[in-house]
C-alpha positions as CSV (number, residue, x, y, z in Angstrom):
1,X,-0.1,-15.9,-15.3
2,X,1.6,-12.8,-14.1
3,X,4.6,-13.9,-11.4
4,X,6.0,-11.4,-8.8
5,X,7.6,-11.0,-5.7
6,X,5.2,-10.1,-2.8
7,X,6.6,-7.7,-0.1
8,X,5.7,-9.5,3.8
9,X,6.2,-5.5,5.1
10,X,4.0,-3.3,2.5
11,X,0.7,-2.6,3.9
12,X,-2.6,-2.9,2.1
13,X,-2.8,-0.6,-0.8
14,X,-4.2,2.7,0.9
15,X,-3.2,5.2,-1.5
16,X,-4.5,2.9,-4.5
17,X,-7.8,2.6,-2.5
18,X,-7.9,6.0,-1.6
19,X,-7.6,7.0,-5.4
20,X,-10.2,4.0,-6.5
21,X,-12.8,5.4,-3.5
22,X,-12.6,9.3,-5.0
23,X,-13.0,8.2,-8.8
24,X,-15.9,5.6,-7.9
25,X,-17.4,8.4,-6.1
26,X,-17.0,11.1,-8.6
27,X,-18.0,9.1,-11.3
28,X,-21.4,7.9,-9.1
29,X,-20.2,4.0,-9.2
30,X,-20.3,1.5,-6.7
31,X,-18.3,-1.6,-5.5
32,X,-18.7,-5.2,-4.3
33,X,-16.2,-7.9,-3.7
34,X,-16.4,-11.7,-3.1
35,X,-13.2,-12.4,-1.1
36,X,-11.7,-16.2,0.1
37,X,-8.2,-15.7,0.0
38,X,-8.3,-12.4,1.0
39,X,-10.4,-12.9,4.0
40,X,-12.0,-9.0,4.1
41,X,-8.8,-7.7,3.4
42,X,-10.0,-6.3,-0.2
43,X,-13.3,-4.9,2.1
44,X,-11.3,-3.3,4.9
45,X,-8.6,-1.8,2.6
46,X,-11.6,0.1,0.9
47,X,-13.6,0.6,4.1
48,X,-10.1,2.6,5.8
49,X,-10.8,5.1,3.2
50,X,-13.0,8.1,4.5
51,X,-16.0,8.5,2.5
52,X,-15.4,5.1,0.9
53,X,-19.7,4.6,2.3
54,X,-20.8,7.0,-0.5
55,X,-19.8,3.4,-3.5
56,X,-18.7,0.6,-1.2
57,X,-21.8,-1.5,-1.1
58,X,-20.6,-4.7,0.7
59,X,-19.1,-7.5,0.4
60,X,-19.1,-11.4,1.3
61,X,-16.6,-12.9,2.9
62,X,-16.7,-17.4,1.3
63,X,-13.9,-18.6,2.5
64,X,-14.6,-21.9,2.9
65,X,-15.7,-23.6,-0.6
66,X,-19.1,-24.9,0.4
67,X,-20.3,-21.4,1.3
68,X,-18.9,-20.4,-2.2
69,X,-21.9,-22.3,-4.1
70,X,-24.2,-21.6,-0.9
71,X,-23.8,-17.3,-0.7
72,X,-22.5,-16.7,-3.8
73,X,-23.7,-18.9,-5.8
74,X,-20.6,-20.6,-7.8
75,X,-21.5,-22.8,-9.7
76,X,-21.2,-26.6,-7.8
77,X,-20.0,-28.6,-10.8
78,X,-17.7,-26.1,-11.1
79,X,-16.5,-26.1,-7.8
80,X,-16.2,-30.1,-8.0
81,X,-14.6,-30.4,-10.8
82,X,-11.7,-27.5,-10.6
83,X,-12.0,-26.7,-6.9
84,X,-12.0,-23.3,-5.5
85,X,-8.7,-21.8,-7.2
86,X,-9.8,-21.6,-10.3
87,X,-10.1,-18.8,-13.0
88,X,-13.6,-19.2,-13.6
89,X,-14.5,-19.2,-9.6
90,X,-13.1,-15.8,-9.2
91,X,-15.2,-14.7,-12.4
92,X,-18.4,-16.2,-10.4
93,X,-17.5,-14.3,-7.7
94,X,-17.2,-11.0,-8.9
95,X,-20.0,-11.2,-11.5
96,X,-22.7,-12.7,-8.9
97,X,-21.3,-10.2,-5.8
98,X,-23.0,-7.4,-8.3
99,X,-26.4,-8.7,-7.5
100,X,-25.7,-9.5,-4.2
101,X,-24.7,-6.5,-3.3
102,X,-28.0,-4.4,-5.4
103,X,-29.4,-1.8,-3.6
104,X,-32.9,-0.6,-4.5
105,X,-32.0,-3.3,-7.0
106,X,-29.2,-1.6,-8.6
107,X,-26.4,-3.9,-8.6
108,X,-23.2,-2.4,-8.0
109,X,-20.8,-1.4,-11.0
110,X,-17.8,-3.6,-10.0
111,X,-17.6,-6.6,-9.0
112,X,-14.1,-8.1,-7.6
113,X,-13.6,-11.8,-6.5
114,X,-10.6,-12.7,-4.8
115,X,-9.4,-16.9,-4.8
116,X,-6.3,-18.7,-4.5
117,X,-3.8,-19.9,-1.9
118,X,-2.0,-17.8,0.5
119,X,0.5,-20.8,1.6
120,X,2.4,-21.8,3.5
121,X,0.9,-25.2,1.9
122,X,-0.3,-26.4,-1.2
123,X,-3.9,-26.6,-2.0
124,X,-5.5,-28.8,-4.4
125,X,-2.5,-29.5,-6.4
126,X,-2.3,-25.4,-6.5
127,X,1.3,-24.1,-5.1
128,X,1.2,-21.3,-3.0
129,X,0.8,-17.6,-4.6
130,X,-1.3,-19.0,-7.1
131,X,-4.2,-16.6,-7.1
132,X,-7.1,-15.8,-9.2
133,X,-8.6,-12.2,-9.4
134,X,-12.2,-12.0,-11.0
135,X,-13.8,-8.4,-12.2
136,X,-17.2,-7.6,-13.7
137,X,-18.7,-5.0,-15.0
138,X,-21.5,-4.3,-17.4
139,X,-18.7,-4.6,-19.9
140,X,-18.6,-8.1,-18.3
141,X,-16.5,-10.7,-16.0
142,X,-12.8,-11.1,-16.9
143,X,-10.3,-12.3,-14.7
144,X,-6.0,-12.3,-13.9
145,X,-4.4,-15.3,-12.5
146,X,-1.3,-14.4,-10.6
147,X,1.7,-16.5,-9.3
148,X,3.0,-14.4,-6.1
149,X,5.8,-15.4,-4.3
150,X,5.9,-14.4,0.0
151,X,4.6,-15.8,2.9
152,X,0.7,-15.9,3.9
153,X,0.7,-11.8,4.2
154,X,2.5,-11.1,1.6
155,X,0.4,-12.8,-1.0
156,X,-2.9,-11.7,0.5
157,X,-1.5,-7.8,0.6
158,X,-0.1,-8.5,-3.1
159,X,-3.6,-10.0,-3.7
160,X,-5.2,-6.9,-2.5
161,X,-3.0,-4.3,-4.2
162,X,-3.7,-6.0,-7.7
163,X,-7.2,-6.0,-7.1
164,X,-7.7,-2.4,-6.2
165,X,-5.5,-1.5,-9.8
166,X,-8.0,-3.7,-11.6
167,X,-10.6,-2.4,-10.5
168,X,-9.0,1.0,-11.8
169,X,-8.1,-0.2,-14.8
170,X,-11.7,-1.7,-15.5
171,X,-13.0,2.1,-14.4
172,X,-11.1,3.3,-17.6
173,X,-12.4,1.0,-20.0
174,X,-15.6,1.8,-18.9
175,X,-15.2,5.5,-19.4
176,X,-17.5,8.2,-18.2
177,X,-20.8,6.9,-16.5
178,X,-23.5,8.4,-19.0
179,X,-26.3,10.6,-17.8
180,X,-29.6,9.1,-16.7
């Protein structure tokens, strides 16, 4: 689990949204998320780019658990036996947003998922900060758990920031999109 200090007065990660937006569109890949703890923030951070229509699909917005299984589709033991800020939830998320999100029944390229606890209280024996991150790909779903330190704000915007870079650094390892 990656720990770090969450800044209360950065704003959501424009530039790194802004620089995620141009390479999805120049490569002719899309993007869906599956946000809880970020509430839309992960959505609106990409939809404040201009042009950001031409590869952001959509997105869902679960953030109370029962509408996880019910929109999404995470998987109900699952959800019962770890709760909502788990690993394995944010990987359900992000791989099942893909689908989701299909237009024309393409379903988008990324998929991000976004779970954990923004504070200021504890949840589910989880502290706050602890945060899950889910991305998926046709390489497939992998995910980053995170241990941010800040207040409610803080750890979303942190959330958010960490997001956008994986979903960069997932664009690498998936290289140049191949003709069709």
């Amino acid at each position: 689990m990656t720990r770090a200090a969450a800044d209360p007065t950065s704003p959501p990660a424009t530039t790194d949204a802004a620089a995620l937006v141009a390479r999805l569109t120049a490569s002719g890949r899309t993007i869906a998320c599956a946000e809880s703890l970020t509430g839309g923030l992960l959505a609106a951070t990409l939809v404040d780019v201009p042009g950001a229509s031409a590869t952001f699909l959509g997105g869902i917005v679960a953030y109370a658990t029962d509408l996880k299984r019910a929109l999404v589709d995470v998987d109900a033991h699952l959800l019962a036996e770890r709760g909502p800020v788990d690993h394995e939830v944010a990987e359900q998320l992000a791989d099942h947003v893909r689908s989701l999100c299909a237009v024309d029944g393409r379903p988008a390229d990324l998929g991000i998922g976004t779970t954990g606890v923004a504070g200021p209280d504890p949840q589910d024996g989880h502290p706050p900060g602890a945060v899950f991150i889910g991305i998926a790909s046709a390489r497939g779903v992998r995910s980053v758990a995170l241990r941010l330190d800040g207040d409610r704000s803080a750890v979303r915007r942190a959330t958010v920031a960490r997001a956008l870079a994986e979903a960069m650094r997932e664009l690498d390892a998936l290289g140049p999109r191949a003709a069709e």
